[in-house]
MIMIZA-718282 format. One record per atom (N, C-alpha, C, O): x, y, z; residue in one letter. Coordinates in pm, whole numbers, plus 50000, padded with zeros to 5 digits. Layout:
REM MIMIZA-718282
XYZA
...
//
This chain:
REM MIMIZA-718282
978408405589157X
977058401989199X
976828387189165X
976888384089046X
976568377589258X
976238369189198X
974858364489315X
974468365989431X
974348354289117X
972848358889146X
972428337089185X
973258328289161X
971218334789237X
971478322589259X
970608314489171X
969378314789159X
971768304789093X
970328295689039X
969648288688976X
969498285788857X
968838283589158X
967648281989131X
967248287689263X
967878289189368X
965868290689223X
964878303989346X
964138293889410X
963498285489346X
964178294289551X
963388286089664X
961938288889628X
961248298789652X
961568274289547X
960438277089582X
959418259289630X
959388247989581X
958828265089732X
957898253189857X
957628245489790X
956988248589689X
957988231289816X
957458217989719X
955738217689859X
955838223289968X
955098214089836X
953758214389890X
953658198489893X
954178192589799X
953028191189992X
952638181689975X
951618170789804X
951548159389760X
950908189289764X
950468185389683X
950778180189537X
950478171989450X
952028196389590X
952868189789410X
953718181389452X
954448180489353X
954178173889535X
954708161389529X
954188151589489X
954868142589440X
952818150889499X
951558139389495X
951558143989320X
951508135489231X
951618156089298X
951808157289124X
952988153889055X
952888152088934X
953968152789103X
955648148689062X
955478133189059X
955858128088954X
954838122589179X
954958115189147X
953888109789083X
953988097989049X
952888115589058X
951708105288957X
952498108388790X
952458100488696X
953198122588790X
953608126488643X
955388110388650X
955618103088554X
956068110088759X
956578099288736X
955528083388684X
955658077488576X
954598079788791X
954078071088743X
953568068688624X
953758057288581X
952938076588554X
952278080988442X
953078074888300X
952718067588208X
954468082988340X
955748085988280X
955678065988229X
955508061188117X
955858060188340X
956788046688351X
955948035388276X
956358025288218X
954328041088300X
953068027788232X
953068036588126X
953068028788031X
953068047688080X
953368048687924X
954528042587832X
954428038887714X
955718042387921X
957108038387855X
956798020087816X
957198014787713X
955798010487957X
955447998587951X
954647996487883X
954357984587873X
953888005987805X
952788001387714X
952768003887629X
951898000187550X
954178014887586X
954948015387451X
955588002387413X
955427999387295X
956257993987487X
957027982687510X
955997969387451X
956237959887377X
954747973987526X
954207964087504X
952947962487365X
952247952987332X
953047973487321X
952757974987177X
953847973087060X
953567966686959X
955107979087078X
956107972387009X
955987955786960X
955917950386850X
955987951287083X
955887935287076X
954867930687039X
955107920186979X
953547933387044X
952547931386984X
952327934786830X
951567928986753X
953117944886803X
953287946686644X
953847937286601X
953387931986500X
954787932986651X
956217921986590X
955357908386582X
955547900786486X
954457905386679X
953467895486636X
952867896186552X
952657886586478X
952227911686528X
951417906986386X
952617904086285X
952777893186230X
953287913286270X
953697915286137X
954137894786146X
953897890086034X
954557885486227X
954707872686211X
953727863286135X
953897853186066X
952127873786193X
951217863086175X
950937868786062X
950437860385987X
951047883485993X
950857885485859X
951647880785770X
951207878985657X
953287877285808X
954327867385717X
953697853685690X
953657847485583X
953187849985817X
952927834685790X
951977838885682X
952557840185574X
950477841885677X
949737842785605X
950137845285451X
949577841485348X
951137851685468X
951937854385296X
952677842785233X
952817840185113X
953067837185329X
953647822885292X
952797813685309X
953407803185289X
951397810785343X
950577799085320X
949547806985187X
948477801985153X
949977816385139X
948787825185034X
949537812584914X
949107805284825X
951217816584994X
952247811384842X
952207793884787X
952527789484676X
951617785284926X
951497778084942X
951017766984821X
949867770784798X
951267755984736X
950037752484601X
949537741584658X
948657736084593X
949907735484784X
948877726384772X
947837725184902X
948217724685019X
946677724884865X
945237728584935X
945397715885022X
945277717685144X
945627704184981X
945427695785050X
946227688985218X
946087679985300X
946997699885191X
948707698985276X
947777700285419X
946617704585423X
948547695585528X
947907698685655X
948927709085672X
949997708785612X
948517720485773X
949317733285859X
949537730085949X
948417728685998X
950637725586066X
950667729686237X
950737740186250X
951597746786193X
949637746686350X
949487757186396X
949807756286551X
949397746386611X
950467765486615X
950707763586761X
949737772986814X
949487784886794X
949257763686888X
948257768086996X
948757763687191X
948827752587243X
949067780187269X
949857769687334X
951097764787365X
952027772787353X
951367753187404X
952547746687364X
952527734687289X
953487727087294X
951777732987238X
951127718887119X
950807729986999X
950387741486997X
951347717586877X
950817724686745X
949647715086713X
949557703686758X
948597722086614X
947537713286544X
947747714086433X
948287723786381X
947377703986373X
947527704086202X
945507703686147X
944457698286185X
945917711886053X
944917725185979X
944697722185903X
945347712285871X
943577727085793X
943687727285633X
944457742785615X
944897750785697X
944417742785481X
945087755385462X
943937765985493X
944097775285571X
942687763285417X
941877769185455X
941747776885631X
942097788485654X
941337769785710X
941367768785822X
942657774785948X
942617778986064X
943637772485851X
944597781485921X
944587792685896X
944977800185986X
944167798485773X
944337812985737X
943337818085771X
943367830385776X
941837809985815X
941057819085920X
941687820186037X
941877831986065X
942137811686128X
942907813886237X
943727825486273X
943727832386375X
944757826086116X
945747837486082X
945207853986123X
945637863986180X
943847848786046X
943127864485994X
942767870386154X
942847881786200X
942277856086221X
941607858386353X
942317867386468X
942007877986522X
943527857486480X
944557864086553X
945167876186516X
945827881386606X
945127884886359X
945797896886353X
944637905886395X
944997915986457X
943297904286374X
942047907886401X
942397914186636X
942427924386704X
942507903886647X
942867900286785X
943727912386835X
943427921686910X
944997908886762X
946077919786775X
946177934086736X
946967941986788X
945277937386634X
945267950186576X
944457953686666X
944457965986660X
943427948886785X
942267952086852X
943257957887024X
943147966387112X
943817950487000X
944707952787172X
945987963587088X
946307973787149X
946497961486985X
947397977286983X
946527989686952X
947078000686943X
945207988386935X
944718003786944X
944078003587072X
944238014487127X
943347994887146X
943237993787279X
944558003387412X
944488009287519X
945857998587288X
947048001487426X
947368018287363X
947868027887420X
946978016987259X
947478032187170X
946318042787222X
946608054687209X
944888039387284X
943968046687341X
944238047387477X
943468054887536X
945358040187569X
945598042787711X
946478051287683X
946448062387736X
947258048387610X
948928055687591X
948938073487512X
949968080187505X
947818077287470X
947448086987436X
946558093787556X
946718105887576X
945458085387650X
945308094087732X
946148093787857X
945688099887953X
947228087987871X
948298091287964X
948708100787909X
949078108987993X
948848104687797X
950148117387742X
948918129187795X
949448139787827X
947628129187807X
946638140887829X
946958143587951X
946718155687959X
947418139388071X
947338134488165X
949018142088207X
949108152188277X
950198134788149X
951188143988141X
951398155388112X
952218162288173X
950588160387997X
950378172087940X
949848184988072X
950468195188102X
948448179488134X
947758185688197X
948808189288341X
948778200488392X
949558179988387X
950728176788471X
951518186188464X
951688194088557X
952238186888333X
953478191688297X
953388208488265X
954458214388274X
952208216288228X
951918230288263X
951628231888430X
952108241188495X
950968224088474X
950818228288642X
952468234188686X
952968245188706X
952878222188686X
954128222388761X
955268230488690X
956108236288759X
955308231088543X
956108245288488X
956018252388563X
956838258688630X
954078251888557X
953948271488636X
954478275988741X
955018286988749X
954358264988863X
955138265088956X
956528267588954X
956948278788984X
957448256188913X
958188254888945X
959478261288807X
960648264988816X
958848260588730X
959738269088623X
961038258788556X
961088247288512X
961928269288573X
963038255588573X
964028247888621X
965018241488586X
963198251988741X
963938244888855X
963198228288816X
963498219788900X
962458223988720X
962028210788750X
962028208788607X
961618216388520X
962658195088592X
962728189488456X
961818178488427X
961898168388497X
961058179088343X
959678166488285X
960068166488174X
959218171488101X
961108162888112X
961718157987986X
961968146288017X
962558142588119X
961468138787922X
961878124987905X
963508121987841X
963918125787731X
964228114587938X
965998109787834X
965388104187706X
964458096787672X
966158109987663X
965808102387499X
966738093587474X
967328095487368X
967178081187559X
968308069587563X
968068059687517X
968898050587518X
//
């Protein structure tokens, strides 16, 4: 006896229109994982610098700060508001991207039982883990 499988079952116009928004979905989550990565790696730069102008002894020293493609020269003071400003900045856009990137996963989630139900396992919504 042999048995077959996978069982015919009708892709519908509709769940195609659901296959590919759960692809799209898929691809601006993976880009806005990417792009929070890199935005971390900035702070943690602008929180190094700040650790090394804390270490800094003399007040009177000027800072170049790059703004740009030109640096300015700072007090110390003055740069480490800058410092504070910009991690301020950055901690504001990685929970900004961490509040899209969480309701995309609602979104996959809601996706990814439809089309089980349907389609069982004839359809894979696993992400490669590569």
């Amino acid at each position: 006896i042999k048995s077959t499988a996978a069982e015919d079952v009708n892709v519908t116009f509709e769940d195609q229109q659901k296959i590919n928004k759960f692809a799209r979905n898929t691809n601006r989550m993976s880009e806005l994982k990417d792009e929070i990565e890199a935005k971390k790696k900035s702070l943690q730069n602008l929180e190094d610098a700040s650790d090394d102008l804390m270490m800094c002894e003399d007040d009177a020293m000027l800072i170049p700060y790059q703004i740009g493609d030109v640096f300015i020269s700072h007090s110390q003071e003055e740069t480490q508001e800058m410092l504070e400003a910009g991690k301020e900045a950055l901690q504001d856009e990685i929970k900004a991207l961490e509040g899209r990137v969480s309701s995309i996963q609602e979104v996959l989630g809601d996706l990814k039982v439809q089309l089980y139900a349907k389609f069982g396992n004839n359809i894979n919504l696993e992400a490669d883990e590569s």
